[in-house]
N, C-alpha and C positions, 0 to 999 in steps of 0.2 A: 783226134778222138776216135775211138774203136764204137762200132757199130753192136749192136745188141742183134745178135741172130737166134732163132731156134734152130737147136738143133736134132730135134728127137718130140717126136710124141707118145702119147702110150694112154688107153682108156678100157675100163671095164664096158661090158655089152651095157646097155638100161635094161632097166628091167621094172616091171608095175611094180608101184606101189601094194602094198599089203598082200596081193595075192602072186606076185613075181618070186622069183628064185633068191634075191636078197632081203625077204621080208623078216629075216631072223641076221642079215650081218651086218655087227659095227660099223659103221665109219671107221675106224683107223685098221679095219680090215682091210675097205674096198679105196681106202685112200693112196695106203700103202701098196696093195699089189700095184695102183697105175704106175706111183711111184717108182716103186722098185723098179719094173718095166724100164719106164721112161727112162733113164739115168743107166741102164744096162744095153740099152739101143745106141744110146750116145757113145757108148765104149770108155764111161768113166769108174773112176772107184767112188763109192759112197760117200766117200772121206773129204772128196775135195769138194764135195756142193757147201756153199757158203748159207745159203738158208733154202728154209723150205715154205714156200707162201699157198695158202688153199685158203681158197675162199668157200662159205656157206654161208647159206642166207638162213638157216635156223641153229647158230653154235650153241647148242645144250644139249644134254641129255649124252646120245649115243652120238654126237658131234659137238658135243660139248671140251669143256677143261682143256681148253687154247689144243681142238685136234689135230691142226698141222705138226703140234709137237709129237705126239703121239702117232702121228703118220707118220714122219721122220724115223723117230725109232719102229716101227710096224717094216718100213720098209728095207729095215737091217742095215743103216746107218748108225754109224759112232754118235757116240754121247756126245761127244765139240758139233754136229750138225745140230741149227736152231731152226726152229717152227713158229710161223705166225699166222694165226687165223686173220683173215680180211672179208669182214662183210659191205659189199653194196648189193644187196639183193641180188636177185638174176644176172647183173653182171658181174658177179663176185670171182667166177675164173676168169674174166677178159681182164678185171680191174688185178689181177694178181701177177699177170702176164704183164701187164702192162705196168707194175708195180717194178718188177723183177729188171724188166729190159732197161729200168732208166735208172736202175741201182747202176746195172753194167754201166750204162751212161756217162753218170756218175765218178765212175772208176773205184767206185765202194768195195766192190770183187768180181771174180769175173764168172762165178758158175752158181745158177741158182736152179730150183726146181719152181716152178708154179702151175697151179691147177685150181680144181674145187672138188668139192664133195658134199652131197647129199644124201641124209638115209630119210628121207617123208616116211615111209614104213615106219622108222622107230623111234620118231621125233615128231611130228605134226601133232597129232592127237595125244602127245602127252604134253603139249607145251603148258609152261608155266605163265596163266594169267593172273597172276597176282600184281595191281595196282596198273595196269597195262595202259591205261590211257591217261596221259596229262589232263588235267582239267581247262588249263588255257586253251592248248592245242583242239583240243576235244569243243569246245564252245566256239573257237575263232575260225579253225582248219580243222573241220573234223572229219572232211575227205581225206585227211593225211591215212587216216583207220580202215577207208573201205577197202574191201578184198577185191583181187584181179579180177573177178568175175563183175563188181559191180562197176568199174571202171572197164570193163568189153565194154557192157551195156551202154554205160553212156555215152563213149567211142559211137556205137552206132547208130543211137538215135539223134546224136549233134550233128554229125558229118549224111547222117542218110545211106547209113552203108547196111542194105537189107539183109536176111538169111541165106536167102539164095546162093546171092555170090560168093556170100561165106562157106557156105554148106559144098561150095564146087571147089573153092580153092583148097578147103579140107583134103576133098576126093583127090586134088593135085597132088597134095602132099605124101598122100599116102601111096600115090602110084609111083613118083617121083623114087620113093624114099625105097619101095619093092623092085625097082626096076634096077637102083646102087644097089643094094641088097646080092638083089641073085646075081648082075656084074660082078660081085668082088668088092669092091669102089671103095668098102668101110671096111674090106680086111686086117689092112694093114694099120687101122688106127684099135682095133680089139684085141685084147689078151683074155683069153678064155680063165674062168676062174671055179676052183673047185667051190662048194658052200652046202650047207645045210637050210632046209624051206621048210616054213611050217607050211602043211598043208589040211585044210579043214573040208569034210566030209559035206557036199551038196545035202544029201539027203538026211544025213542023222547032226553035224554037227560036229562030229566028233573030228579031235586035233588030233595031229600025229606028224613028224617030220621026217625028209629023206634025204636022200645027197643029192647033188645036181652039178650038172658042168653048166655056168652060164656060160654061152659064146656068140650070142645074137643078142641083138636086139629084138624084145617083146614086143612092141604095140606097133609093129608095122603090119598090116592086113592089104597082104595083094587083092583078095578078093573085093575090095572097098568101091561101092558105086553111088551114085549120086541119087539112086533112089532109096536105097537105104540111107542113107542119110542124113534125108532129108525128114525121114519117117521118128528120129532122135527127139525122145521130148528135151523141151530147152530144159536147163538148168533152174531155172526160175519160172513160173509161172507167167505169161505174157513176154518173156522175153525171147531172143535168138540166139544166144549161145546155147552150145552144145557140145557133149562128147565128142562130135564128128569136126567140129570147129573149131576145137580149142586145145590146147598142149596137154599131154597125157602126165597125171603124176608117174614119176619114176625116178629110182634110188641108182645110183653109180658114183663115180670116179675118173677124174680126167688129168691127168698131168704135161708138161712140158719141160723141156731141159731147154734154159736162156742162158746165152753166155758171151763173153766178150768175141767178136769174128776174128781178132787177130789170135788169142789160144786158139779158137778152133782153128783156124787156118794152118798154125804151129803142127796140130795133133791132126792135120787130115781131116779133120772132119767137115762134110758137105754139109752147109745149112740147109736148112729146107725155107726159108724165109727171111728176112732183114723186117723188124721192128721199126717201123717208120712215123708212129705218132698216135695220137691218143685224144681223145675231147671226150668232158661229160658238159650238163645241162640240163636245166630242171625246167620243168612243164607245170602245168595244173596238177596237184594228184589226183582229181577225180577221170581224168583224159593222160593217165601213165601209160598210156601205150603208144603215143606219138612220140614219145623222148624222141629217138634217133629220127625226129623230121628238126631238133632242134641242135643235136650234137652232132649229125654229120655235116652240115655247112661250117661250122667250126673248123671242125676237122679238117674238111678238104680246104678251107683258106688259108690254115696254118701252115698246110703243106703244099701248097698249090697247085694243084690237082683240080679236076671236074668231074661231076660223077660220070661223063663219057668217057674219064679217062680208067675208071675203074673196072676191069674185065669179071670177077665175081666179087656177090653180093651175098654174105650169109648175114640176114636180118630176123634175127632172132622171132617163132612163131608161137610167141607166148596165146593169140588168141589169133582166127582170119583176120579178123576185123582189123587190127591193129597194123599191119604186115600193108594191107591191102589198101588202106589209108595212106601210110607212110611212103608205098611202092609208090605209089600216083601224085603224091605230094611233092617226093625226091623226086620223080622223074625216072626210076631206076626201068632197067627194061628188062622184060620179065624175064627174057632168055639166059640173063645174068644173074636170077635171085633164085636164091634157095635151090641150084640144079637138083640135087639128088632129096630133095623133099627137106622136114623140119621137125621141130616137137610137137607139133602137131602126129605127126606118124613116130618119130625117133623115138621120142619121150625129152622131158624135160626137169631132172635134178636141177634145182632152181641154180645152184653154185657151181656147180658143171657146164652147165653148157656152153658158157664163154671160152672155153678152154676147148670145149670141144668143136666146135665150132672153129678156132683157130685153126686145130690139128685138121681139121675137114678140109678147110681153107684152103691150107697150102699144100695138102696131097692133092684136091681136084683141080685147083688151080694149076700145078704142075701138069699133071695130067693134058691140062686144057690149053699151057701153052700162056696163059695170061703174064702181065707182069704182076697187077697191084690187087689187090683183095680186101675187101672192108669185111670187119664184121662191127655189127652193131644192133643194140637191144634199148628194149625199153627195160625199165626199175618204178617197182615199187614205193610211192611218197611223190611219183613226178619226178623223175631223170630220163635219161637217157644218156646212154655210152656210143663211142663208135672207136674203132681201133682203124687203122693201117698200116698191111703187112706187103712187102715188095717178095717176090716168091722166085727164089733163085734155083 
């Protein structure tokens, strides 16, 4: 049985929500340029990818009308390439990746694309609430409905996990994530992308749009201290989230090329990783942000492993709170989590980041020498994911 390896990554910058550089572009734009990318690093023809899997955790609108198909063609692939949207929330690119490598498994085919993509700019605030909540679900489980923000909250008043520490690990993130930044460290995972921004006038209002090269990431702030920070009013009245604590809205594109190791091996091509397993697991939904305290024990039992044996840890920083719980829970050591910072500073396309997060993985992982690398997140409704990736 042939091993499922990545061989290629490829991601647009993030970029803010509403006021960033992608607040006017499609999804099957910013889907398709990672694509295209991805699949032109690996040294293949368009032709031969077997399907294209993207995950998003809001598929309508301008991510709507099954957009992995529409990415597929975006990214100048043949009609015979097929596309399939795959939602689990926040882990919608890990679960796609992780979808893709055990098709290869499988012996289904041997070259596939997977990633995610989110446009929040051109999809949140127009989502369709029509009939949105079950009536059972709603009277029996109706934490299944609350938003990430109200499930921080309860994370931190359950467990005792105050502002403060939140408010520092924030300041972590962001120095972390500015210190990769000015190194280099996320060069090689961006493809700069041309696009058009609206941009609206501070002082009168007035709209008007320009060109723009995105090639960075937006919400990273070198200058970021813990006195400002701390100065953020919460999000809620009496509560401790905040801006400076919690994962920044932002719109991009992440892709991967998975494919059978023995073609690659055939065509030369160096993996950058071996796919080595997969666990999800659900929680309480009102405490969704401990998932991965209940899906990486899985994990590592299936595959026999300890998380001492694991050299980096990218655990998804949907909020401090969550991160910081789950760190001290697992046991994970801090020198090993989130090196170069998280969505907290990066920014956080809900359907992205597992993907991105991959491609991070296994370039600083490389970088760093390790062998094995987890990523792992919490989801929306009470989950939690965790991947492992062997990094060659």
């Amino acid at each position: 049985m042939a091993d499922a390896v990545i061989v290629s990554t490829a991601r647009t910058p993030l970029c803010k929500s509403w006021r960033g550089a992608f607040n006017m572009t499609h999804g099957a734009t910013l889907g398709g340029h990672a694509v295209q990318h991805a699949v032109q690093r690996a040294g293949l023809e368009p032709g031969e990818v077997e399907d294209v899997l993207m995950g998003c955790a809001n598929p309508e609108g301008a991510t709507g009308h099954n957009i992995a198909r529409q990415i597929a063609l975006r990214a100048g692939m043949p009609i015979t390439v097929s596309g399939v949207t795959v939602n689990r929330f926040c882990s919608s690119g890990l679960q796609t990746i992780a979808m893709a490598a055990q098709r290869v498994i499988a012996g289904e085919a041997d070259i596939f694309v997977a990633g995610g993509v989110e446009s929040i700019s051109c999809v949140q605030n127009e989502m369709n609430r029509h009939m949105v909540h079950d009536d059972w679900l709603k009277a029996n489980k109706p934490e299944i409905y609350w938003n990430m923000l109200q499930t921080a909250e309860q994370v931190s008043k359950r467990y005792g996990i105050g502002r403060e520490v939140q408010d520092r690990y924030g300041v972590d993130s962001q120095v972390k994530a500015a210190a990769a930044a000015a190194a280099g460290r996320t060069r090689d995972e961006i493809v700069p992308i041309k696009v058009t921004m609206k941009v609206v006038d501070k002082a009168t209002g007035q709209e008007s749009t320009r060109e723009t090269l995105a090639d960075r990431d937006e919400g990273i702030r070198a200058d970021t201290s813990y006195e400002g920070v701390s100065q953020i009013k919460p999000a809620v009245e009496g509560g401790v989230i905040s801006a400076g604590n919690a994962s920044q809205f932002s719109d991009g594109a992440s892709a991967c090329v998975v494919m059978n190791s023995k073609v690659a091996e055939r065509r030369g091509l160096k993996p950058m990783g071996i796919f080595r397993g997969f666990a999800v697991a659900g929680c309480e939904p009102d405490e969704m942000g401990i998932g991965p305290v209940f899906a990486v024990p899985k994990l590592l039992q299936r595959t026999g492993l300890k998380v001492e044996d694991i050299g980096l840890w990218e655990l998804n920083e949907a909020f401090a709170v969550q991160v910081i719980y789950c760190r001290d829970k697992l046991g994970i050591p801090n020198d090993r989590l989130n090196v170069d910072g998280g969505s907290i500073a990066v920014g956080h396309p809900y359907g992205v980041t597992g993907s991105r997060l991959v491609g991070h993985a296994l370039i600083e992982g490389k970088r760093r020498g390790v062998k094995y690398a987890v990523v792992t997140m919490c989801i929306g409704g009470g989950m939690g994911a965790a991947g492992l990736f062997e990094i060659v």
